[in-house]
KOLGUFI-965718 format. One line per 2 residues: for each residue x, y, z of C-alpha. Coordinates in steps of 0.05 Angstrom, whole numbers. Layout:
<rolums>
X Y Z; ...
</rolums>
This chain:
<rolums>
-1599 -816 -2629; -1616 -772 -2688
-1634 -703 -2670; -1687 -649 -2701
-1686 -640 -2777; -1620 -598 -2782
-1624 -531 -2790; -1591 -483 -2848
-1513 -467 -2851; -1503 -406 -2794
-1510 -341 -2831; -1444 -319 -2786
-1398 -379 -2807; -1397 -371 -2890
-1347 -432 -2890; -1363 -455 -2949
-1416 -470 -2997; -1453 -534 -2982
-1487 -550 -3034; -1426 -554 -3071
-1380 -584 -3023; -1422 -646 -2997
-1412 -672 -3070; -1335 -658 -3074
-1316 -662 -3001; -1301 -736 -2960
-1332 -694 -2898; -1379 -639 -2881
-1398 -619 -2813; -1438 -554 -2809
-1463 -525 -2748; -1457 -596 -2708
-1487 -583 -2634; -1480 -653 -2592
-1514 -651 -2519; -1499 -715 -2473
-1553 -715 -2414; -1532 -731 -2349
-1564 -725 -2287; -1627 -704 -2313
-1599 -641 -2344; -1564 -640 -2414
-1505 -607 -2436; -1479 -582 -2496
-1409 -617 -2510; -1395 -590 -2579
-1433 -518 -2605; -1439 -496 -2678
-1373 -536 -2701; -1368 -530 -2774
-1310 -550 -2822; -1301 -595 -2884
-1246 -651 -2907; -1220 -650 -2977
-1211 -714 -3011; -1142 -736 -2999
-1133 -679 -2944; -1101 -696 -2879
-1139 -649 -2833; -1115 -642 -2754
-1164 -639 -2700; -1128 -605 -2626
-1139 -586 -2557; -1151 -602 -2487
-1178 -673 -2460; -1248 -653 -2457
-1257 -600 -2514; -1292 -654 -2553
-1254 -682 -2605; -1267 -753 -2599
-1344 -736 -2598; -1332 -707 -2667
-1307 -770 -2688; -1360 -808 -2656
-1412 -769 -2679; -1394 -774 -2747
-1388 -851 -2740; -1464 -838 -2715
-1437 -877 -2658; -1449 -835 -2599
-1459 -862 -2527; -1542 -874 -2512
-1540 -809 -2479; -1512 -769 -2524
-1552 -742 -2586; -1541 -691 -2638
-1580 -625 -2633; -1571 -598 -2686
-1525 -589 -2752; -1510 -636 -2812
-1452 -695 -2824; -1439 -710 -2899
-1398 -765 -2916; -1367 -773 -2989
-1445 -739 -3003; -1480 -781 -2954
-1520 -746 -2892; -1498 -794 -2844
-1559 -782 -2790; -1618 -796 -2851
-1587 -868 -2865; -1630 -920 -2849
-1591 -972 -2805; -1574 -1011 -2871
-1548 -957 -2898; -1507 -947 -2845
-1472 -1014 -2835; -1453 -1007 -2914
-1424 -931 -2897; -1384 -959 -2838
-1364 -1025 -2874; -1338 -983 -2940
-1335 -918 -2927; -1306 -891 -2866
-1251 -933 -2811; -1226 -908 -2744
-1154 -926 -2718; -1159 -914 -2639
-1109 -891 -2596; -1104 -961 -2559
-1092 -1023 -2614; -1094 -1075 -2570
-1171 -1056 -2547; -1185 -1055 -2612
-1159 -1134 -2628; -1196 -1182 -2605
-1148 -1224 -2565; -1169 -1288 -2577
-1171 -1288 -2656; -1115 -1296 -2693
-1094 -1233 -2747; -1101 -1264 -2801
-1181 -1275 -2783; -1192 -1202 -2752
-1160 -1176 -2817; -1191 -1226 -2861
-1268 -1202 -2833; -1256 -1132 -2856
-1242 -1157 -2923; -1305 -1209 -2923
-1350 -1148 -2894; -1326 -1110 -2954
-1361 -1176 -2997; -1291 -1216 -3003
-1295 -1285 -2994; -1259 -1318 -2938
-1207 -1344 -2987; -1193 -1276 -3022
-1205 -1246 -2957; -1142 -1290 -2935
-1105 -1270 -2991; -1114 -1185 -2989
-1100 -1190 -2914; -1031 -1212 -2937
-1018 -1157 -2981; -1044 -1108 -2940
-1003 -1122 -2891; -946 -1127 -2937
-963 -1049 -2956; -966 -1027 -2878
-897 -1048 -2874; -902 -1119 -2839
-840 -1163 -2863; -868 -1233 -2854
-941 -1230 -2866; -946 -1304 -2861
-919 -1308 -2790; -951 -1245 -2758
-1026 -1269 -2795; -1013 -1335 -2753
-1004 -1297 -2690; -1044 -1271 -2632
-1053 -1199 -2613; -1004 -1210 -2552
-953 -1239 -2588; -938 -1175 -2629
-902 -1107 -2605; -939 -1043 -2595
-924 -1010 -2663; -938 -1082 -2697
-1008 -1084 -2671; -1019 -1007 -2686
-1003 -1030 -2763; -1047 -1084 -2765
-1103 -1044 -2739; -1087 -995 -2800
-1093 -1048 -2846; -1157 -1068 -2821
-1187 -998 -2827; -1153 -995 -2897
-1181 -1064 -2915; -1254 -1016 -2951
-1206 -959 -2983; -1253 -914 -2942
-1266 -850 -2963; -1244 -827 -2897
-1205 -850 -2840; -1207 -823 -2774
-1144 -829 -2727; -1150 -811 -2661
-1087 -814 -2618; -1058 -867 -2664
-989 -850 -2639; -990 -826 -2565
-967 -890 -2534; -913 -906 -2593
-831 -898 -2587; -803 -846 -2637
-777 -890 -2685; -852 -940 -2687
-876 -871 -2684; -851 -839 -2745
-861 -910 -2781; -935 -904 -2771
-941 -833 -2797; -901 -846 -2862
-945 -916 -2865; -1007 -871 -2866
-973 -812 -2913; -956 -863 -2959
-1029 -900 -2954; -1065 -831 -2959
-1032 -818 -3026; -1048 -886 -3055
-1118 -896 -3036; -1137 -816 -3045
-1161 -833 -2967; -1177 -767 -2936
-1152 -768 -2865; -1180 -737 -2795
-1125 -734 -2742; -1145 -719 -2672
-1081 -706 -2626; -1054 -671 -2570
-992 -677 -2599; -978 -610 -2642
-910 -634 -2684; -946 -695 -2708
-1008 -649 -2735; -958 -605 -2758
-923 -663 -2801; -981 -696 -2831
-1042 -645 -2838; -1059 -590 -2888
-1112 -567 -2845; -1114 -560 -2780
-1178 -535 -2735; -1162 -518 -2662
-1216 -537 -2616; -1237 -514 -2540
-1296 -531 -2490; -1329 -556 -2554
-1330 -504 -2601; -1282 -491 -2674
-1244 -432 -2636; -1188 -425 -2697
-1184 -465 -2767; -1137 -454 -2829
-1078 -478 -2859; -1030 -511 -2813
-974 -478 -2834; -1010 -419 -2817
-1052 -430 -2751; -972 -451 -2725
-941 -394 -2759; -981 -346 -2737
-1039 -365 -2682; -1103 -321 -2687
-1122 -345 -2611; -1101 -342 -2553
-1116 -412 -2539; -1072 -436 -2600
-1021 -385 -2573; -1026 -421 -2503
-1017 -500 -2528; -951 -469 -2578
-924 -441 -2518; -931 -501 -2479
-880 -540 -2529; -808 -560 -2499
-777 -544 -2554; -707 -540 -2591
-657 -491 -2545; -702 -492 -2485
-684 -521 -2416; -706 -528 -2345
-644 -495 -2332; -658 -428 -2368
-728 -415 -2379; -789 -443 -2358
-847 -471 -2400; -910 -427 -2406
-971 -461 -2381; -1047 -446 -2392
-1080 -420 -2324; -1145 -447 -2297
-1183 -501 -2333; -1228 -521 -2384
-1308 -492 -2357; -1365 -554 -2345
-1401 -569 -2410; -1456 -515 -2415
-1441 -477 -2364; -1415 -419 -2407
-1470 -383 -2434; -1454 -313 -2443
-1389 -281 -2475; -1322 -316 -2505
-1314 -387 -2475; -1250 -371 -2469
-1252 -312 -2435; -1237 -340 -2362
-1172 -363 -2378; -1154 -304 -2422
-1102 -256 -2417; -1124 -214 -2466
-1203 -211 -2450; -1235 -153 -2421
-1310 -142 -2404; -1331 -144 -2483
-1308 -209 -2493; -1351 -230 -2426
-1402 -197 -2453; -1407 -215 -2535
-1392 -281 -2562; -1339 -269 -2618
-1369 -286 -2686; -1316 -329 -2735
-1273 -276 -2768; -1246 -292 -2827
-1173 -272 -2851; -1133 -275 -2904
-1065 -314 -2890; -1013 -337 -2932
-1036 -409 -2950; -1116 -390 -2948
-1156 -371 -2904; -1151 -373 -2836
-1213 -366 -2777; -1211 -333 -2706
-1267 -335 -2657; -1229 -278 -2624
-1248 -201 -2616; -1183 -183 -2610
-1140 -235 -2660; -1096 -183 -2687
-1068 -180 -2618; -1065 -260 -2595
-992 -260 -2613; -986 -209 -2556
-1012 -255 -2501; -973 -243 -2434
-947 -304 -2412; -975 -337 -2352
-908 -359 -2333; -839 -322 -2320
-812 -335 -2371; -733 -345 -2336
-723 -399 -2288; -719 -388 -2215
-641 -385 -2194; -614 -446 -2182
-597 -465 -2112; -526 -485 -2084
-552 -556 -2081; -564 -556 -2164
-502 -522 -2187; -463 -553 -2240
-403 -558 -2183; -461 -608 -2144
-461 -648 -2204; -388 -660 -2202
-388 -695 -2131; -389 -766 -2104
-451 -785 -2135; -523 -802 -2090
-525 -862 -2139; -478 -914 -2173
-496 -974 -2208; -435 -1018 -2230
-443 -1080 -2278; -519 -1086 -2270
-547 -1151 -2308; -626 -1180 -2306
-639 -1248 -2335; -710 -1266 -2338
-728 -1341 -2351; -784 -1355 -2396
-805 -1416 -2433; -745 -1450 -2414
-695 -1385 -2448; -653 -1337 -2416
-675 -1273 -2437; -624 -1209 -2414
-664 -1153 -2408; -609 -1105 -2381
-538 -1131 -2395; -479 -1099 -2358
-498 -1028 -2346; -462 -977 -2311
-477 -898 -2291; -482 -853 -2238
-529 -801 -2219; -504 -738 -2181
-545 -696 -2130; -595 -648 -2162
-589 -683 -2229; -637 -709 -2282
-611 -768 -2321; -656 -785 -2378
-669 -853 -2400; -681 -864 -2477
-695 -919 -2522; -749 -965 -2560
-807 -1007 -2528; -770 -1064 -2509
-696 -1035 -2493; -698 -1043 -2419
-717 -982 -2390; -771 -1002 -2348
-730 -1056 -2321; -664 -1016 -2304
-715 -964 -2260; -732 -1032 -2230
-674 -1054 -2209; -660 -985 -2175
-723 -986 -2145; -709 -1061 -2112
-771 -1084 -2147; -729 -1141 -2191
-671 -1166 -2160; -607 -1160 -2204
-555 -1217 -2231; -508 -1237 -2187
-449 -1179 -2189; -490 -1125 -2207
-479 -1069 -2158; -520 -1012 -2135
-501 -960 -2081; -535 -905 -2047
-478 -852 -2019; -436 -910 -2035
-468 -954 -1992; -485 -1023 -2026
-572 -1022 -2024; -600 -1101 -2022
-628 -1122 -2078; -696 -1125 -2057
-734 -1065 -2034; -776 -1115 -1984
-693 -1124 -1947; -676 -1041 -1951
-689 -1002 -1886; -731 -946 -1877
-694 -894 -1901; -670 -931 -1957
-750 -940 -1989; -759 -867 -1973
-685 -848 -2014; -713 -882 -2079
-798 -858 -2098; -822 -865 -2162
-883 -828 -2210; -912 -871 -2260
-936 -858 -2328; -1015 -880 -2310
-1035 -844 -2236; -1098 -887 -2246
-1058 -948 -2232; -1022 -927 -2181
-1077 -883 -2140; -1144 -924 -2104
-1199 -890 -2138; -1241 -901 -2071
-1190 -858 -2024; -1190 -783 -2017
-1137 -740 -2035; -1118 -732 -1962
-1122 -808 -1951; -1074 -823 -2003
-1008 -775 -1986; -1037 -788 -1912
-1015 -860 -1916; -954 -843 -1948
-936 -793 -1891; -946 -847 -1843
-918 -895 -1871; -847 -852 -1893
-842 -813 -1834; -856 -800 -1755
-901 -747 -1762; -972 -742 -1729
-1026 -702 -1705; -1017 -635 -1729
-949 -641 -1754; -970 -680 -1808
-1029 -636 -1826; -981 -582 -1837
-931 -630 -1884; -990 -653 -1921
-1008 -579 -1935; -933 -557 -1946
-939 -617 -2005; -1005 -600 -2034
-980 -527 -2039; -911 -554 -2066
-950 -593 -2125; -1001 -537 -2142
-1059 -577 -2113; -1113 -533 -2094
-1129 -551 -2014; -1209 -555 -2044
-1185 -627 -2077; -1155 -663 -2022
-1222 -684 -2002; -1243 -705 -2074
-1228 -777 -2105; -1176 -787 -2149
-1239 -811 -2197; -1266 -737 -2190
-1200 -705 -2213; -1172 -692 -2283
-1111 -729 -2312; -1062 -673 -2295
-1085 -667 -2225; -1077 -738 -2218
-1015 -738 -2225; -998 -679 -2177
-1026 -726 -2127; -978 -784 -2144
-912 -734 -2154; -943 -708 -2073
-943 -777 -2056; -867 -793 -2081
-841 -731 -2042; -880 -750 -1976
-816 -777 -1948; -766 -725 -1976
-731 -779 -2029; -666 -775 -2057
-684 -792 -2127; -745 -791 -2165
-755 -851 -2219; -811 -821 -2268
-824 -862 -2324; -863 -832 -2381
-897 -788 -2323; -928 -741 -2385
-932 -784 -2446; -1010 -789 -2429
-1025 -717 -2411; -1041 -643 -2463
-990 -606 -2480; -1018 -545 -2428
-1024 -597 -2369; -950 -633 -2389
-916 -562 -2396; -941 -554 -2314
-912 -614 -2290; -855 -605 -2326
-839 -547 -2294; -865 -572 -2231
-814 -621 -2226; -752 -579 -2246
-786 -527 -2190; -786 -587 -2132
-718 -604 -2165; -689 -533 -2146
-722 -526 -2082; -700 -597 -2057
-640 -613 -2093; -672 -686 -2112
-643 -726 -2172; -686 -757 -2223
-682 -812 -2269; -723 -792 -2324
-758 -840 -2378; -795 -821 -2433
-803 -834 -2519; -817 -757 -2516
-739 -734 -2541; -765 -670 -2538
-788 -671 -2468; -722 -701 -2446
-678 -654 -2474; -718 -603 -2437
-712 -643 -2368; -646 -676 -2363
-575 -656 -2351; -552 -728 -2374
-577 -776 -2432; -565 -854 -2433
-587 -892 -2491; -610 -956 -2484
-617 -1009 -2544; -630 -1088 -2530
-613 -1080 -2452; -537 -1052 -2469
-520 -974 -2454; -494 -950 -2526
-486 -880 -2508; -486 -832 -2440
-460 -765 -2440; -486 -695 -2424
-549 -672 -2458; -529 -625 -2511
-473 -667 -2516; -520 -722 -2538
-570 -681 -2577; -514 -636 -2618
-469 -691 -2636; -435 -726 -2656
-477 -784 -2633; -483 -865 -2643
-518 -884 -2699; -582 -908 -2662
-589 -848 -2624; -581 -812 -2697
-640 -848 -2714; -683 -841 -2655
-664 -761 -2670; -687 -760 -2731
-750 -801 -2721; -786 -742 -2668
-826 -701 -2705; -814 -620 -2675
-839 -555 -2687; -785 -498 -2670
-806 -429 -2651; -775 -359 -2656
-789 -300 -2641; -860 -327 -2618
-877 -357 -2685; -878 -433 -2685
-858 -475 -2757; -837 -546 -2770
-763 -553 -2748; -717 -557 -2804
-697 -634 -2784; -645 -666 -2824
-664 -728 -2869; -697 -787 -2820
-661 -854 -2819; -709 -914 -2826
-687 -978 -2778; -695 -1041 -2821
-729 -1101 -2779; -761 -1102 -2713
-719 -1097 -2644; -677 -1166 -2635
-702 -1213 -2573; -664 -1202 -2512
-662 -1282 -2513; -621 -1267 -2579
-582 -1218 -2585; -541 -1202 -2639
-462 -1218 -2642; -409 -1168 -2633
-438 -1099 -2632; -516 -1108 -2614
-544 -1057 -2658; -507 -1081 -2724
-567 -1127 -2755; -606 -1053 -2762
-554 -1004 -2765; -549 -947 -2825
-467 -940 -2820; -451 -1020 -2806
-379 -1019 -2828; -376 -1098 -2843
-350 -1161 -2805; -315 -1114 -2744
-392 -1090 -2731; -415 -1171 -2732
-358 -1203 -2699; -332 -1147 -2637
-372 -1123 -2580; -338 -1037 -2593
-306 -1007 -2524; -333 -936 -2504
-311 -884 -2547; -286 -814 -2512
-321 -757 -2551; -303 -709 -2490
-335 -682 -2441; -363 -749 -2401
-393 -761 -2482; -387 -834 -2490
-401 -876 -2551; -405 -942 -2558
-384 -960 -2632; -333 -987 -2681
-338 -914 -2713; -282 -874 -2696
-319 -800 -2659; -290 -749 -2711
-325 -794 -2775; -385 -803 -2737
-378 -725 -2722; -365 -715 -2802
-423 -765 -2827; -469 -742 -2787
-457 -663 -2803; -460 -681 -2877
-540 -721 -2865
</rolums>
């Protein structure tokens, strides 16, 4: 794996002095080149990338799937797949050139020197050990022994915020919750007090409030242990929280690098300028502007070897940029300085967008009037009671709402607070308690989707967060919204060649893809095949749950507004689930809040975001991280203080006495909160609240936070 002896810092990038840093710095990378071969042929992934870590910096690492930022992080693991293999450039570690250890060496920089928390904590637990031995190795590899290797694992976990060490060390991987097992892996990279710690996508899959507990974990752990930190994310308002330093990567090369503050502030790239835009953020909606997306997509590995790799996507490029490569400029900014690879940086802030920026008018079918008639669907008094181990365990527990034609009604809450299962229960995939009812045009629809006719499957589709596991990798494009065709409707022959089309076209699926395999196709185009598929049979209502939580900002901002355009155009409702506040608010007409399977609030979006609000949707507000932009500039959003939830979520098999939500709540009055379920509040406007707080001092408490 180690490549030719590295050659001498680029005369064009005068980062910073080497010589100097490698002794002061927890990471050095100058002029790293990384080629994987495939098919005979090998291609450059990442090209003269060069930047350093401070001790105790946070620095954020962005872009596309695909621009290489987890090769970065392997590389500097020196843990590269067989076929990859560093060119050319150098990797310091806390003064170490990782790629002239011997393998000795290298197993004692990996054991106490540098960790990596992956995006994914349960791939990284071994599921058949319990935590208290995959914690207590990472101590022993560090030269504990077993016994004191017992002991630490205790009080580290005890410092990432885990209540009952004791219980959780005796557990299995399985038996813990998502943001549990996420903190466990932290401890175990923590166990060396590396030098550096790598995070990549440590929070994608987490709900706000696990979410925001993670980041302050690892805020609070940097500071203690002086642990400088490398954050790879797609997600821009987390980098913008925790990192100094930010470094904006694309097709594998350091396109724009400064302070954070600054790179968001004011972008020196277009590219940067592109992801900012892509943002749902604060005072944006489907309903009266659209999100700007980033046109084309990212070039093969290699296969740009002339010019600005940018330049095909560009808005601003003209034949000089396809013709010279821009060198790093260097500016000054107002926290440092801040680098460009961009001829023309002194204009990116003038980037045309790529999309208008109003929304299409709205059709008859989507007016606010539509969303005051009989609604398309009503569920009334809806219970699930799942039986496990013997225990009755109420996952949704007598919910009620309607959804109106042309409407989006988002569905928010924690892992764990039945969102999943509600969408379920519409869907006929679980069968409800008995006197649950759910109508379609008012017409009771069987429990079970296996007893509904026809026309009934095609009302109800729904999009799910992972296309993978809901697409056959084997089929074709054509084959999979083929089937669906014939299946949900009577067309054939030529008739259905021309729906099939009329979908591809409606999903911005180029017609050169519907021969390819899903396992050819990116993540975003995946998932235009499987919102295709949903509309083969013209459905009533949508279900997509966390349809973008896996996707870049640039590909998320397209079907974002691809579903508010198919919305428009075919007056379909949507239930919309997601962690993502932010994209919610964007999306939906109507929130309902969720919490241990009960609804605590519903109301109208701005309603729900402006307040006043119930306490647990306070918290889940002030848990999202957000950057807000005006007049083009983008800055962390003035947010006001966040509310930390004591404990973890109460068992469904358990639920707390009178109000559900009172064993974690900030504002718990006393015994009224312990001993009374609270009735619905009226906070006008269809705003309901469900708490023992009267709506004008949850409106005054909430002002004054």
């Amino acid at each position: 794996m180690n490549g030719p002896s590295p050659p001498p810092p680029p005369a064009s990038f005068p980062a910073f002095d080497v010589s100097k840093s490698e002794q002061s710095d927890a990471l050095t990378i100058v002029g790293l080149t990384v080629a994987y071969r495939t098919r005979g042929r090998e291609r450059d992934v990442l090209q003269d990338v060069s930047f350093r870590i401070r001790r105790g910096e946070s620095y954020g690492l962005v872009g596309e799937s695909g621009c290489g930022k987890s090769t970065v992080a392997m590389a500097t693991l020196r843990y590269l797949a067989r076929n990859g293999r560093v060119k050319a450039g150098r990797i310091s570690i806390a003064g170490k050139e990782v790629h002239s250890l011997d393998a000795a060496a290298l197993r004692e920089l990996r054991a106490n020197r540098i960790s990596m928390v992956y995006q994914d904590p349960s791939r990284a637990l071994n599921p058949s050990l319990t935590i208290a031995r995959q914690v207590g190795e990472a101590f022993e590899a560090s030269g504990a022994t077993r016994e004191d290797g017992l002991k630490q694992t205790a009080d580290m976990l005890r410092k990432v915020r885990i209540a009952e060490p004791e219980r959780v060390m005796d557990s299995y991987p399985h038996q813990l919750s998502g943001g549990m097992q996420q903190r466990v892996v932290i401890a175990m990279a923590l166990a060396s007090k590396p030098a550096l710690l790598i995070l990549d996508e440590p929070t994608t899959g987490l709900d706000a409030t696990v979410e925001a507990e993670v980041l302050d974990l690892v805020a609070q752990l940097r500071e203690e242990f002086h642990t400088a930190v490398l954050f790879i994310s797609h997600n821009l308002a987390v980098i913008g929280r925790m990192c100094e330093r930010v470094g904006v990567l694309y097709a594998g090369k350091l396109v724009e690098e400064g302070a954070t503050q600054d790179v968001f502030a004011r972008p020196r790239h277009p590219y940067t300028v592109g992801l900012l835009r892509c943002l749902p953020t604060v005072g944006r909606s489907k309903d009266t502007d659209r999100l700007d997306t980033i046109a084309g997509s990212l070039p093969q590995p290699g296969s740009v070897t002339q010019g600005c790799i940018y330049a095909e996507r560009c808005r601003l490029a003209d034949d000089r940029c396809r013709r010279e490569a821009p060198p790093p400029y260097r500016l000054s900014a107002r926290h440092g300085d801040q680098m460009s690879r961009c001829h023309y940086h002194e204009r990116a802030m003038e980037l045309p967008r790529a999309t208008p920026a109003d929304a299409p008018a709205q059709t008859s079918g989507n007016t606010h009037a539509a969303h005051d008639a009989s609604p398309v669907l009503r569920a009334e008094s809806v219970s699930k009671t799942f039986h496990v181990a013997g225990a009755a365990l109420r996952a949704v527990d007598d919910v009620s709402l309607e959804l109106a034609k042309g409407e989006t009604l988002g569905l928010v809450g924690e892992s764990g607070s039945g969102k999943t299962t509600l969408a379920k229960l519409l869907l006929g995939l679980v069968s409800p308690d008995a006197g649950s009812v759910i109508e379609l045009d008012g017409t009771p629809l069987p429990a079970r989707v296996t007893n509904r006719n026809d026309e009934q499957v095609k009302s109800l589709q729904i999009v799910f967060q992972n296309p993978d596991s809901a697409l056959n990798r084997a089929h074709s494009v054509r084959r999979l919204i083929g089937r669906a065709l014939s299946r949900l409707s009577a067309l054939h022959g030529e008739a259905r060649e021309e729906r099939l089309a009329s979908l591809a076209q409606a999903v911005r699926l180029p017609d050169r893809y519907l021969t390819s395999r899903t396992r050819q196709l990116s993540g975003g185009l995946k998932q235009r095949v499987a919102i295709a598929r949903a509309f083969a049979g013209d459905p009533r209502i949508v279900v997509c749950d966390e349809p973008t939580s896996a996707l870049d900002v640039s590909v998320q901002a397209a079907i974002l507004n691809l579903l508010a355009d198919l919305q428009r155009d075919r007056s379909v409702s949507y239930v919309f689930i997601s962690h993502d506040l932010n994209v919610v608010r964007y999306l939906s007409d109507r929130i309902a809040v969720l919490y241990v399977g009960r609804l605590l609030e519903i109301g109208p979006a701005s309603a729900v975001f402006d307040g006043p609000h119930h306490p647990y949707t306070e918290a889940l507000l002030s848990s999202v991280p957000a950057l807000d932009q005006q007049d083009g500039e983008a800055f962390p959003d003035a947010k006001p203080q966040r509310i930390r939830l004591a404990g973890e979520l109460p068992s469904p098999a358990a639920p707390p006495s009178g109000c559900v939500f009172h064993t974690r709540c900030p504002r718990k009055l006393g015994a009224i909160c312990e001993q009374q379920d609270p009735p619905y509040a009226d906070a006008g406007d269809a705003h309901r609240i469900r708490c023992h707080i009267p709506v004008d001092e949850l409106r005054v408490l909430q002002r004054r936070n």
